[in-house]
C-alpha atoms as one frame of an Amber mdcrd trajectory, in Angstrom:
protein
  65.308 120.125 238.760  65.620 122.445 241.440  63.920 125.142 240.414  60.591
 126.598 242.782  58.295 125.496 239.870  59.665 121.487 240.614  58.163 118.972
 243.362  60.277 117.635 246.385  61.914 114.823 245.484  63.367 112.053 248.475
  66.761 113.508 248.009  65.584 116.676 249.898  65.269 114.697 252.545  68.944
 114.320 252.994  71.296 116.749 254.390  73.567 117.881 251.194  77.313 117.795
 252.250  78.582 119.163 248.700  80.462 118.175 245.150  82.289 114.729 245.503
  84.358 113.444 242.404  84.328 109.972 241.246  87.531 109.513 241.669  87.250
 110.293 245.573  83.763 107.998 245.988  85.568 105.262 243.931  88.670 105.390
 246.307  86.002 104.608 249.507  85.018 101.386 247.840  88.432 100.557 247.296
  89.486 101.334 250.897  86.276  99.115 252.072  86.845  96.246 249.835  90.231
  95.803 247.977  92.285  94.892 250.803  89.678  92.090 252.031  90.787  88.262
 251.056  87.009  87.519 250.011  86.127  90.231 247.826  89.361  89.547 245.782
  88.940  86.068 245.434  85.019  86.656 243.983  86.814  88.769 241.588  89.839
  87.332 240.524  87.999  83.231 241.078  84.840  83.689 240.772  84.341  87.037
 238.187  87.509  86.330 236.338  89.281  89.526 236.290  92.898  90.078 236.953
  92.635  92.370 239.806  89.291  93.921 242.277  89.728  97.304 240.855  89.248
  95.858 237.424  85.810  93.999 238.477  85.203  96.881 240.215  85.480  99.300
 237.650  83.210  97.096 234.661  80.753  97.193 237.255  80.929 101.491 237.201
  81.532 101.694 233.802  78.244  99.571 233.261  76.129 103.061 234.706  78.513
 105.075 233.439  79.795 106.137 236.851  82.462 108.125 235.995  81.082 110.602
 233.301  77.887 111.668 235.686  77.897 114.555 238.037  78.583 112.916 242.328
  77.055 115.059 245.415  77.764 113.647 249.159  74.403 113.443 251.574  74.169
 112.255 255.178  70.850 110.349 256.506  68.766 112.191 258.200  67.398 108.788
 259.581  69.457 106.133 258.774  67.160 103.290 260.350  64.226 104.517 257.925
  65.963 105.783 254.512  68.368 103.091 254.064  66.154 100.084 254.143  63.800
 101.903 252.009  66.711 102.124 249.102  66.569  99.577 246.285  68.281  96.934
 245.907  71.223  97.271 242.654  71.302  95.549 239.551  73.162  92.983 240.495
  72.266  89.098 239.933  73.298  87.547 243.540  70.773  89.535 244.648  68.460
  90.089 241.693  68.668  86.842 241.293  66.846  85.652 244.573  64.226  87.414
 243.889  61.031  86.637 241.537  61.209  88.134 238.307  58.749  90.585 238.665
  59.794  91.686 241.511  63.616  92.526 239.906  64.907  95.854 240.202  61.951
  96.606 242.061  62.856  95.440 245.880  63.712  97.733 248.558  66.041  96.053
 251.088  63.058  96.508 253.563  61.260  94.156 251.146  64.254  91.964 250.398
  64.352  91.488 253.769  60.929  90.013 254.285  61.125  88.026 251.022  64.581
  86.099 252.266  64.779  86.217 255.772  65.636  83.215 256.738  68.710  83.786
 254.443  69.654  87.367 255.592  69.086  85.900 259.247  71.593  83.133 258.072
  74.424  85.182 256.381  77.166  85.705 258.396  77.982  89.299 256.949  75.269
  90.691 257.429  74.964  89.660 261.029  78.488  90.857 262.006  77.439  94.368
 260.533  74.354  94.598 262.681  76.766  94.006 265.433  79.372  95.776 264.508
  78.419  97.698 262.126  81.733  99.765 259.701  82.322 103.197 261.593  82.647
 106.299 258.940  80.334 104.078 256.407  79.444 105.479 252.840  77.304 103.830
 250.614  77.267 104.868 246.954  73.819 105.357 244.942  72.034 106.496 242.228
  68.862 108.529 242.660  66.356 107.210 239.884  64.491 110.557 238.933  61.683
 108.929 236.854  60.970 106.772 239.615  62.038 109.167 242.324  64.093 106.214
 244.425  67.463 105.861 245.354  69.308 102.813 244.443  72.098 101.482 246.351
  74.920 100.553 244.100  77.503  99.780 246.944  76.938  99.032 250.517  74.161
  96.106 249.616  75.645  93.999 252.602  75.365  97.013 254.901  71.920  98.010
 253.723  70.722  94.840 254.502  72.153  94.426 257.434  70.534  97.798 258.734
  67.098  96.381 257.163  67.354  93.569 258.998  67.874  95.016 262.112  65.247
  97.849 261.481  62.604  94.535 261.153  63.583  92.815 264.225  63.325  96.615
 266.012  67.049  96.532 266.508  69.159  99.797 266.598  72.512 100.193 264.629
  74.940 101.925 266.819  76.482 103.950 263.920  79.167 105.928 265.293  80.073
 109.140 265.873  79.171 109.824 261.891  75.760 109.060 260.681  76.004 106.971
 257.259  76.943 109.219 254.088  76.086 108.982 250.450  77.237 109.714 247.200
  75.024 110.228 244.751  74.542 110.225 240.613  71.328 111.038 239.516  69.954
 109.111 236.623  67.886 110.635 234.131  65.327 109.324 231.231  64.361 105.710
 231.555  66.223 104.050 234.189  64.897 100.798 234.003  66.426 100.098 230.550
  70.272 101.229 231.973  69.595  99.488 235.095  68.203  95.955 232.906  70.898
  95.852 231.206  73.504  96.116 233.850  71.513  93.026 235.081  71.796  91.270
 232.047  75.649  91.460 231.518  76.497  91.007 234.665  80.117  91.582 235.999
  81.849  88.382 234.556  85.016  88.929 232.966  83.472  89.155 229.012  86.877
  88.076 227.348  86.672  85.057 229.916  83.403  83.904 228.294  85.232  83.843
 224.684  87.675  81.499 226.129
């Protein structure tokens, strides 16, 4: 893929940082979300597992996160790159959307399809606000589509989107936003369709 003979592709675009395990870019979404009231209730209420890391970790194992190869990139420009991400396979969001549209939406475009609801949602305005210091998003760079997917960090994404449309500037820190990144070979629309389709319910809840 990297070889002279090959074509840029968007991830060039990003400033490499080096190797990241999945064990380290899993413990970052734990530190942003397990501790947080709201994100366990969706999964222990709402989702119907025991515990966040166990939602958490259906979700990953739905892309096979942990068997794929995880490199860390910084934006280059933040404002620009992350709203043009797309939006993950995942049916709060997918769901808003019309169906051919699905899997298909950048958060730029999310933006403009629901933005009476983005301008609404409470999350996403604290983060234009005050937006998480140190951030890092997780994705997965789609190589037959050459895109990058945003698999965690949806709220943040949008909230930078949102801001990017109204001309706003994030004040992001000392540390421009980070990535890590599994690429995603062969047909990704048929891994990322199904994660849609089973969803992150608690499966031995639905035999109940």
């Amino acid at each position: 893929m990297n070889g002279p003979e090959n074509p840029m592709n968007m991830l060039e675009e990003l400033s490499y940082k080096g190797v990241i395990s999945w064990d380290e870019v899993f413990d970052v979404w734990r530190k942003n979300e397990a501790s947080q009231p709201g994100w366990v209730e969706v999964a222990t209420k709402v989702k119907g597992w025991p515990d966040w890391e166990s939602w958490r970790r259906y979700m990953a194992a739905e892309v096979g996160a942990e068997e794929r190869e995880w490199k860390l990139y910084e934006f280059t420009d933040p404002m620009i790159q992350i709203p043009e991400m797309l939006v993950g396979p995942f049916q709060s969001w997918q769901n808003q959307l019309p169906e051919e549209k699905r899997l298909q939406t950048t958060f730029s475009d999310f933006i403009a399809e629901r933005l009476d609801w983005a301008r609404g949602h409470g999350r996403i305005q604290d983060m234009i606000q005050h937006f998480p210091s140190s951030t890092q998003f997780t994705g997965l760079y789609l190589e037959d589509q050459d895109r990058l997917l945003c698999f965690e960090g949806s709220h943040r994404a949008a909230a930078v989107a949102l801001a990017a449309r109204d001309g706003m500037a994030i004040d992001f820190g000392e540390q421009v936003p980070l990535i890590a990144v599994a690429s995603i070979s062969g047909d990704s629309s048929e891994l990322l369709l199904k994660a849609l389709e089973t969803g992150s319910d608690n499966p031995e809840r639905k035999q109940e």
